[in-house]
C-alpha positions, -999 to +999 in steps of 0.1 A: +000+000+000+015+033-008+005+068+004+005+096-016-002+133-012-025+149-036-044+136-065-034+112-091-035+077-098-048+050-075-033+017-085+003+006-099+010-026-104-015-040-083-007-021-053-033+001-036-024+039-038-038+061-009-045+098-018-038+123+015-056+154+008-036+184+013-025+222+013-002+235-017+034+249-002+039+287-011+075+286-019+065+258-046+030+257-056+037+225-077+039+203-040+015+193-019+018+186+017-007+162+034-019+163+064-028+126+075-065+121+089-075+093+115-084+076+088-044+070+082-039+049+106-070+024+106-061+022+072-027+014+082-038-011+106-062-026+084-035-038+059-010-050+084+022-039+069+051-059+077+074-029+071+072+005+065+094+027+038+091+067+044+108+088+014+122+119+023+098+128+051+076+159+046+045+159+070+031+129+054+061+110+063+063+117+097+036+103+099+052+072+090+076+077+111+051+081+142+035+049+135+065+034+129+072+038+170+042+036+186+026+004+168+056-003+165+067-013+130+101-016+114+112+016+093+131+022+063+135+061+056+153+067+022+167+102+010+161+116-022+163+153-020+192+179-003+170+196+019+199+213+039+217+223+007+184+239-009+179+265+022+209+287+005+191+289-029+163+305-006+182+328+015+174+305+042+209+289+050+215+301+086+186+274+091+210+245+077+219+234+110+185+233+128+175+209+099+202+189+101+193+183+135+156+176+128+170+151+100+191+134+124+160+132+148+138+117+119+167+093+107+174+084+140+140+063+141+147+044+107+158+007+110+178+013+077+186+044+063+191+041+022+212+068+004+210+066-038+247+079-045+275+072-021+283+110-016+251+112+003+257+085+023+292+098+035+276+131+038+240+115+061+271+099+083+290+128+084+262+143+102+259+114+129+231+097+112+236+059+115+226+027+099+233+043+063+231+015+034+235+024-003+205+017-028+218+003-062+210+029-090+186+015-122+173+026-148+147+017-175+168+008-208+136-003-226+120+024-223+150+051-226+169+040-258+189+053-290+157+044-315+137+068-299+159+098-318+129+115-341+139+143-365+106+155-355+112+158-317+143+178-325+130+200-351+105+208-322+128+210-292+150+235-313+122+257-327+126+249-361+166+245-362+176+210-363+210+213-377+220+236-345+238+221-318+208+214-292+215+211-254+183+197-231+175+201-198+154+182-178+139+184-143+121+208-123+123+244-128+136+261-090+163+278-080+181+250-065+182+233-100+210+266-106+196+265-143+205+299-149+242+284-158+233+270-184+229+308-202+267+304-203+266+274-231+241+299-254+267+330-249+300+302-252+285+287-288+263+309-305+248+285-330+237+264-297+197+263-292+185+253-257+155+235-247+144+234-209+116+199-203+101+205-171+081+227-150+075+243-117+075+277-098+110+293-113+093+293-146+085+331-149+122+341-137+134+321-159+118+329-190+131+363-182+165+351-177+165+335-208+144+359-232+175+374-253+191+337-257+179+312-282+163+289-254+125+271-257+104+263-226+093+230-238+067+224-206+064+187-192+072+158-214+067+122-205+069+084-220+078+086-252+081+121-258+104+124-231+124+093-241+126+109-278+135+141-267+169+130-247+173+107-276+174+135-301+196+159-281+233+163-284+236+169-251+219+165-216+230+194-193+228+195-149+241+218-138+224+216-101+245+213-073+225+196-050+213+162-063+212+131-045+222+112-073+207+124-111+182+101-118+177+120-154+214+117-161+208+079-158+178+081-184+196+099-210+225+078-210+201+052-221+188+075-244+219+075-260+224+112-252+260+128-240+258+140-205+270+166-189+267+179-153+285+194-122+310+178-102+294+179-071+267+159-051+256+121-061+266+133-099+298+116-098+285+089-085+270+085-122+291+109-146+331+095-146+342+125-165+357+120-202+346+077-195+309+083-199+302+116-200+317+153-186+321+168-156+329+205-149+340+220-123+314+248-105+339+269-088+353+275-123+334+305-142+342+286-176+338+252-164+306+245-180+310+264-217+341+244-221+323+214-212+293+217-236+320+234-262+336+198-264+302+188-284+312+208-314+346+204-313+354+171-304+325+146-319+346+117-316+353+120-278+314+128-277+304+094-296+327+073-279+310+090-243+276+081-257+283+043-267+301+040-234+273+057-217+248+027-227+270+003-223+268+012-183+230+020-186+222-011-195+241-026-165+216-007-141+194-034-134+157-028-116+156-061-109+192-061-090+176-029-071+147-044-062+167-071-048+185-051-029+158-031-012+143-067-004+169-072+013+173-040+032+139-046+040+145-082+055+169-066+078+146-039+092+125-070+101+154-083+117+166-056+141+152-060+174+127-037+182+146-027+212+175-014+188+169+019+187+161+044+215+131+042+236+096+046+209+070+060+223+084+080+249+113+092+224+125+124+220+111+123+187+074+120+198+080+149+228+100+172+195+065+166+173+044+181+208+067+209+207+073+220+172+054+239+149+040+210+130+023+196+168-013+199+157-005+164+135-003+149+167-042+155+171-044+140+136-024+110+142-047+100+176 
């Protein structure tokens, strides 16, 4: 049984989806935080979970977490997004250390803690969380492939200018994404056309950003459109400093699509520079024009990155992952539930009476 926020679909693969209503967040109108109801836990109850998995936990998953201690349950937590790291691109870094401490609170409560790129999970222990294992990467290599390439998709992504060298990014549009960069490739080669896949509440500044430079907000593409569009690209650009691991690096290496993106983060964890793609260096001002230059002026080096690049991809295996989070979950059912500090009297319940979120508490009983 999964639980969702928001609206959307209500079955995958034959397991139940649970929709949370909830309020839309102000500094990104695109996400939805959900408030769990009673309902939430007889649901819970009802289907007798033998484990339970919180990602990245926003109100919704600490929720999970909650339940996780008081029915008590064993917990996996798994971290996908850089909260501490974003707070700067919001002129909220002097909170960096409070959340830090609030993550070590909530990770503190998992059974296993499951990081995507290495990085993160040097950077989680670095910060006294324990129990840190590391979640095989995968990818789909069916359904991102070469074939996809369509003349069509890049006549479109380019705005009528196929034969132009044509970057892509992919992703959602914030500030933490640092997307603004990429107006140094456009001013580095001239002929270069830019098209941005994606959406979300950075939109309007960027279009400003970007209104003298040959760039084209392409909106969301998915499935096959988005599997054509990386495909037909020459390039694949990240320039975001803060990911966990690059998930859309992944897919357009399958895609058959060059890769680029910053040295920094879970990136390298995918991207071994000049082996299957480039790296460049973000204290460097020209670190990412002479990356993307190296399209034009060395195809060769770029062919050989692509071919290598699905070569790996298709070594990415969702089966192997899925093993491996089977097995992560067998030992969460292993751990005695006297592991961990105390449950129901934790720190962690008394810090959820105190805090500004408290009212869930009402919820949750």
């Amino acid at each position: 049984m999964v639980f969702a926020p928001g609206e959307g679909i209500l079955e995958y693969h034959g397991a139940r989806i649970e929709r949370v209503p909830g309020l839309r967040f102000p500094l990104y109108p695109e996400l939805t935080l959900a408030l769990p109801s009673p309902a939430f836990r007889a649901k819970l109850q009802a289907f007798r979970p033998d484990v339970i998995h919180v990602a990245d936990p926003a109100l919704l998953g600490l929720a999970g977490i909650y339940y996780g201690d008081v029915l008590p349950l064993p917990l996996v937590i798994s971290y996908h997004t850089r909260l501490p790291k974003y707070l700067h691109y919001y002129r909220l870094g002097a909170l960096e250390p409070t959340v830090w401490k609030l993550m070590r609170l909530r990770h503190s409560r998992a059974d296993v803690n499951l990081c995507t790129s290495t990085a993160m999970a040097e950077e989680l222990k670095a910060h006294g969380i324990e129990r840190v294992q590391l979640w095989p990467r995968a990818v789909d290599t069916n359904e991102f492939h070469p074939r996809f390439a369509d003349p069509e998709m890049r006549t479109f992504l380019s705005e009528g200018h196929p034969e132009c060298p044509l970057f892509v990014y992919v992703g959602r549009l914030s500030r933490e994404k640092n997307i603004e960069a990429l107006r140094s490739v456009l001013d580095a080669i001239p002929a270069a056309r830019l098209a941005i896949i994606g959406g979300g509440p950075y939109k309007p500044a960027l279009q400003s950003l970007f209104s003298n430079r040959p760039a084209f907000f392409a909106g969301y593409l998915t499935g096959e459109r988005l599997a054509a569009a990386m495909a037909s690209a020459d390039a694949l650009v990240l320039p975001s400093e803060t990911e966990t691991l690059g998930l859309v690096l992944m897919e357009a290496m399958a895609a058959g699509s060059l890769v680029i993106g910053a040295n920094r983060g879970g990136i390298p964890d995918i991207i071994q520079n000049e082996v299957n793609g480039l790296l460049f260096d973000t204290q460097h001002a020209n670190g990412l024009p002479e990356a993307a230059r190296r399209v034009v002026v060395d195809p060769d080096l770029c062919q050989r990155l692509r071919a290598e690049a699905r070569r790996q991809a298709e070594g990415w295996s969702w089966a192997e992952a899925t093993r491996a989070l089977r097995s992560y979950y067998r030992t969460a059912l292993t751990m005695p539930r006297g592991a961990k500090p105390a449950r129901a009297n934790s720190f962690y319940v008394q810090a959820m009476k105190k805090a500004a979120i408290g009212g869930i508490k009402v919820f949750l009983r």
